[in-house]
C-alpha positions in Angstrom: 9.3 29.1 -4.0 7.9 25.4 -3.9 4.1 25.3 -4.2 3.8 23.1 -0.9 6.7 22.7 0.9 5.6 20.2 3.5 2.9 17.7 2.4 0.6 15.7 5.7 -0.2 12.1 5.8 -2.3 10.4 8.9 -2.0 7.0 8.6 -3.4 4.8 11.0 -2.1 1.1 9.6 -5.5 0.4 8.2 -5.3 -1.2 4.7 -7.8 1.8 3.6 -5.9 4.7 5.0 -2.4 3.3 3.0 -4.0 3.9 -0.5 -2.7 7.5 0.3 0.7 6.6 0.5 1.6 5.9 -3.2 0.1 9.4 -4.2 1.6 11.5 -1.3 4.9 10.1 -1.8 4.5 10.3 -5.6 3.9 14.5 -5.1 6.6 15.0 -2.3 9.1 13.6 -4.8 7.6 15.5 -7.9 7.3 18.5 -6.2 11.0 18.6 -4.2 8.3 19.1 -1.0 9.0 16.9 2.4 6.4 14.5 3.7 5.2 14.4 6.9 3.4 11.2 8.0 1.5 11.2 11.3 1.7 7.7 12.9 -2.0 7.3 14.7 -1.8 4.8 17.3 1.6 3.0 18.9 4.3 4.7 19.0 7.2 3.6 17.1 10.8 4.3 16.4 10.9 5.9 12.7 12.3 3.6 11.2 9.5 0.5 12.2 7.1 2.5 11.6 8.2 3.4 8.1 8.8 -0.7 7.9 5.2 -1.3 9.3 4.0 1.7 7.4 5.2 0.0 3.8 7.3 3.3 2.7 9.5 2.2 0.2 13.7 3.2 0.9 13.9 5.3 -2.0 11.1 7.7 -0.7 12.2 7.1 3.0 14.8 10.7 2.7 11.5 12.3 2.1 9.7 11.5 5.0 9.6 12.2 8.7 7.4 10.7 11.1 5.3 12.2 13.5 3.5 9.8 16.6 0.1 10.7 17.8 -1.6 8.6 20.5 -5.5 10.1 19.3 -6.2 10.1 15.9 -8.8 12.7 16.4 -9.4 16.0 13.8 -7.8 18.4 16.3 -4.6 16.0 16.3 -4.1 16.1 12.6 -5.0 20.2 12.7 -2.7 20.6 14.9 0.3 18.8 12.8 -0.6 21.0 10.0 0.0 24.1 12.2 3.3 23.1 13.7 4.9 21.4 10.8 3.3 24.1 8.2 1.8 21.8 6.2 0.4 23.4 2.5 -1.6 19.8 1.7 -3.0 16.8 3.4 -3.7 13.9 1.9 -6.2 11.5 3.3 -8.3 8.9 2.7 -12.0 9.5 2.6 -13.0 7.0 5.1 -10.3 5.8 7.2 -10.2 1.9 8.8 -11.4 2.9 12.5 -14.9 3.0 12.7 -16.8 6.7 13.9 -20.4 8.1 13.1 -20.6 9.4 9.9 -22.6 13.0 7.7 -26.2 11.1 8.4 -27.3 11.7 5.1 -25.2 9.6 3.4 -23.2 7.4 5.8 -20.8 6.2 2.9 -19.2 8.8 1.6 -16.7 9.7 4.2 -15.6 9.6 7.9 -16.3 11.4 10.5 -11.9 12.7 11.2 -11.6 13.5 7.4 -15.0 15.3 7.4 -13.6 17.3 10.2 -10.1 17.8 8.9 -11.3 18.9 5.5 -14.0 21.5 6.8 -11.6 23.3 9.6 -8.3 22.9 7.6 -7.4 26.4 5.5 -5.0 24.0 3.7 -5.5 22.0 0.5 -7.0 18.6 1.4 -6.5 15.9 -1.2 -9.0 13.2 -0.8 -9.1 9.6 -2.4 -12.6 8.3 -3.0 -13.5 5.2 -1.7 -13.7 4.0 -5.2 -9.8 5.2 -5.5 -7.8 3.5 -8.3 -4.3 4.5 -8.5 -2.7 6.3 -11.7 0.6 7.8 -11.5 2.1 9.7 -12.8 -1.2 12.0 -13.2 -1.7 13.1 -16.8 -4.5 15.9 -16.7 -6.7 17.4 -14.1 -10.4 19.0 -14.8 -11.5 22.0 -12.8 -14.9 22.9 -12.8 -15.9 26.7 -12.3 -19.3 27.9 -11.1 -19.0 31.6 -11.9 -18.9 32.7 -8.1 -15.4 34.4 -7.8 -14.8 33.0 -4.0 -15.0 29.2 -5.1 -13.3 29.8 -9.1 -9.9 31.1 -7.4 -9.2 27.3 -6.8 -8.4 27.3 -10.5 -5.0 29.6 -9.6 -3.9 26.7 -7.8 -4.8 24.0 -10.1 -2.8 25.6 -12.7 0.0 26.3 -10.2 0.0 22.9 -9.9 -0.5 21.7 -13.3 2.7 23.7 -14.5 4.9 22.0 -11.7 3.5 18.2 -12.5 3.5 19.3 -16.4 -0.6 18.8 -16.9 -3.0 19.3 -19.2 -5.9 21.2 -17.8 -9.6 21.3 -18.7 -12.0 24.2 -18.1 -15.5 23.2 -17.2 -18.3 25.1 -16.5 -21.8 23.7 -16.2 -25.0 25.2 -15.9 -28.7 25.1 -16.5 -29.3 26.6 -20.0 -32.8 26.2 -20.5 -35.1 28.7 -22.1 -37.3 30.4 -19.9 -40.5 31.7 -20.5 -40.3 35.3 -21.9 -37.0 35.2 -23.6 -38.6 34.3 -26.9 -39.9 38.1 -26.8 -36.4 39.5 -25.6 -34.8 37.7 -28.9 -33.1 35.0 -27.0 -32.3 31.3 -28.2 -31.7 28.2 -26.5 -28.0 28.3 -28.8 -27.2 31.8 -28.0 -25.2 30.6 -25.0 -22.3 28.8 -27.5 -22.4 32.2 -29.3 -21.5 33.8 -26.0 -19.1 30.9 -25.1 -15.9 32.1 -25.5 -16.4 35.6 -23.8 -18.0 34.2 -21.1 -14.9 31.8 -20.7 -12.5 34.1 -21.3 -14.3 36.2 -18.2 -14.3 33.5 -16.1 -10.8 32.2 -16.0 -9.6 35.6 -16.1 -11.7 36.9 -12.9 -10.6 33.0 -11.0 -6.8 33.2 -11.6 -5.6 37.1 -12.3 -2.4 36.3 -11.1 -1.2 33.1 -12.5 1.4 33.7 -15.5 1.1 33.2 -18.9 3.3 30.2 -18.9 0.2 29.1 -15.9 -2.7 29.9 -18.5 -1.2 27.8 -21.0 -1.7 24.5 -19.4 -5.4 25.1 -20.3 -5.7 22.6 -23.3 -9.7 22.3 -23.4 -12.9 24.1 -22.4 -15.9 22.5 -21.3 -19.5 24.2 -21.3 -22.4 22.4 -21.0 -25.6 21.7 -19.5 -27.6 19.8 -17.0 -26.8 17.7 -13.8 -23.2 18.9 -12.5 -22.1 16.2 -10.8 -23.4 13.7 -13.9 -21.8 16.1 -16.4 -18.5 15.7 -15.0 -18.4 12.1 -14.8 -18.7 11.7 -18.0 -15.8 14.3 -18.3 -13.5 13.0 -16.5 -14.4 9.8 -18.0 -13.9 11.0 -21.3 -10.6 12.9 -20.3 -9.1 9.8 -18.3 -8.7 12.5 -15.8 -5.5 12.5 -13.3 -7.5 15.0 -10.5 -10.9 17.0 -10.3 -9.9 20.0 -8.6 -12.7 21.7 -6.3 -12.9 25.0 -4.6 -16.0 24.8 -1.8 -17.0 26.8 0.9 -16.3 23.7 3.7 -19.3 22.8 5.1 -20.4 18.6 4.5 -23.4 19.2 6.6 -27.0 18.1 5.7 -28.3 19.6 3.1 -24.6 21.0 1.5 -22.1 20.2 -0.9 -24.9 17.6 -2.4 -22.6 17.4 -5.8 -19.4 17.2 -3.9 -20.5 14.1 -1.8 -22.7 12.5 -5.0 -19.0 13.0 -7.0 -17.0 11.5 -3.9 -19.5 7.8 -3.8 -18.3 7.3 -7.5 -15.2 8.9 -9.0 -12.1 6.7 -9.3 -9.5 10.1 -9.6 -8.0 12.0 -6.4 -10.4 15.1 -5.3 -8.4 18.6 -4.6 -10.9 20.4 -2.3 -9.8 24.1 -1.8 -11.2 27.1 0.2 -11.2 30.5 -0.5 -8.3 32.2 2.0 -9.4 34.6 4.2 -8.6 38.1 3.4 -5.8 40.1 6.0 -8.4 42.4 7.6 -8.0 46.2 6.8 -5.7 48.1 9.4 -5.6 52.2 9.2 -2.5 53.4 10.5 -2.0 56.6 12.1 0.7 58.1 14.2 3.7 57.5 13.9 2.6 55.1 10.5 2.3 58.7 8.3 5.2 60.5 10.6 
């Protein structure tokens, strides 16, 4: 079974929106998936749209197009549902120009921030400060400790084993020593002494169902202290990192995802932002069910 199938890219002929072509059709050939592209704007035969579009012939088997007069969230939702999209790929900020998250105007439009915090599927984002690598090489995945959020690293290693990455394992937090642990016997250094058991907990509790062959794509772990979204910077800096690979509860307004949209104004890699799935509800059947 193919890890995503069908792969989703709006495109609205603005110079900024086509940085996500390279990468989209780089995965839909790597990963044997078909790309959809959703032509915003004036309809077109297939074929000059791929033209205008700039899809190169040898990807062109891999692609259908899609025409959609409003290039509005619901539009691009709704291609996701019909075509059963597993991943978007967008642009953080597209080339039409729409009110943007008021606290920090730059960091991306107002149709991605939509699509990203209704979609259930995968969205992969490219920063404004995008430069593009290919193939990709490694990916980092940061994990906070809060189960929900960790179980994007299943997919990242899913991933990683299809595109043959290398995966880092970071998780930073604030290890300062508080007042009274002095009395209780503990150190500022006991957490390295407790470093791999508490790794070992967290990767198993964010990805009990990915295979050993999965788990082995983990080449490095990260622990370390102070400002998150600083910390990994210099991480993905130092790994020449291919993809940061998020999970995040979806929400971009005020006051949330402060490290997500202070990573987003400066990282140069693609951003995988993944949700926690919602559970199948609990049905008790009776009846007929136990006759």
């Amino acid at each position: 079974m193919k890890l995503f199938a069908d792969i989703l890219v709006p495109l609205d002929g603005s110079p900024t929106a086509l940085k996500s072509l390279g990468v989209a059709t780089w995965l839909a050939s790597s990963l044997g998936a078909r790309m959809h592209i959703l032509n915003v704007g004036e309809p077109l035969p297939e074929g000059q749209a791929l033209a205008r579009l700039g899809v190169s012939e040898k990807y062109r088997p891999l692609v259908e197009v899609h025409q959609a007069r409003d290039e509005a969230a619901d539009e691009i939702l709704a291609a996701v549902d019909r075509y059963c999209v597993g991943l978007l790929v967008m642009t953080t900020r597209g080339g039409s120009i729409h009110s943007a998250i008021p606290d920090s105007p730059e960091t991306i439009g107002q149709i991605t921030r939509e699509v990203t915090e209704r979609s259930q599927s995968p969205v992969l984002l490219l920063p404004t400060a995008y430069e593009e690598s290919l193939p990709w090489c490694s990916a980092i995945v940061p994990l906070s400790g809060e189960a929900a959020t960790d179980a994007s690293l299943t997919l990242a290693l899913q991933l990683a084993n299809s595109l043959d990455l290398n995966v880092t394992v970071a998780h930073i937090a604030d290890w300062t020593l508080r007042k009274g642990d002095e009395a209780t016997g503990r150190y500022v250094d006991q957490v390295h002494h407790e470093f791999a058991q508490m790794l070992n907990e967290l990767v198993t509790r964010a990805c009990p169902l990915c295979t050993a062959e999965e788990r082995g794509r983990i080449e490095d772990f990260h622990l370390a202290r102070g400002d998150i979204a600083e910390e990994l910077l210099r991480l993905i800096e130092d790994k020449r990192a291919s993809l940061l690979v998020v999970g995040w509860h979806g929400e971009f307004m005020i006051g949330h995802a402060q490290v997500l949209k202070s990573l987003m104004r400066r990282i140069r890699c693609p951003l995988l932002l993944v949700k926690p799935q919602p559970k199948e509800p609990f049905r008790l059947k009776v009846g007929e069910a136990f006759g």
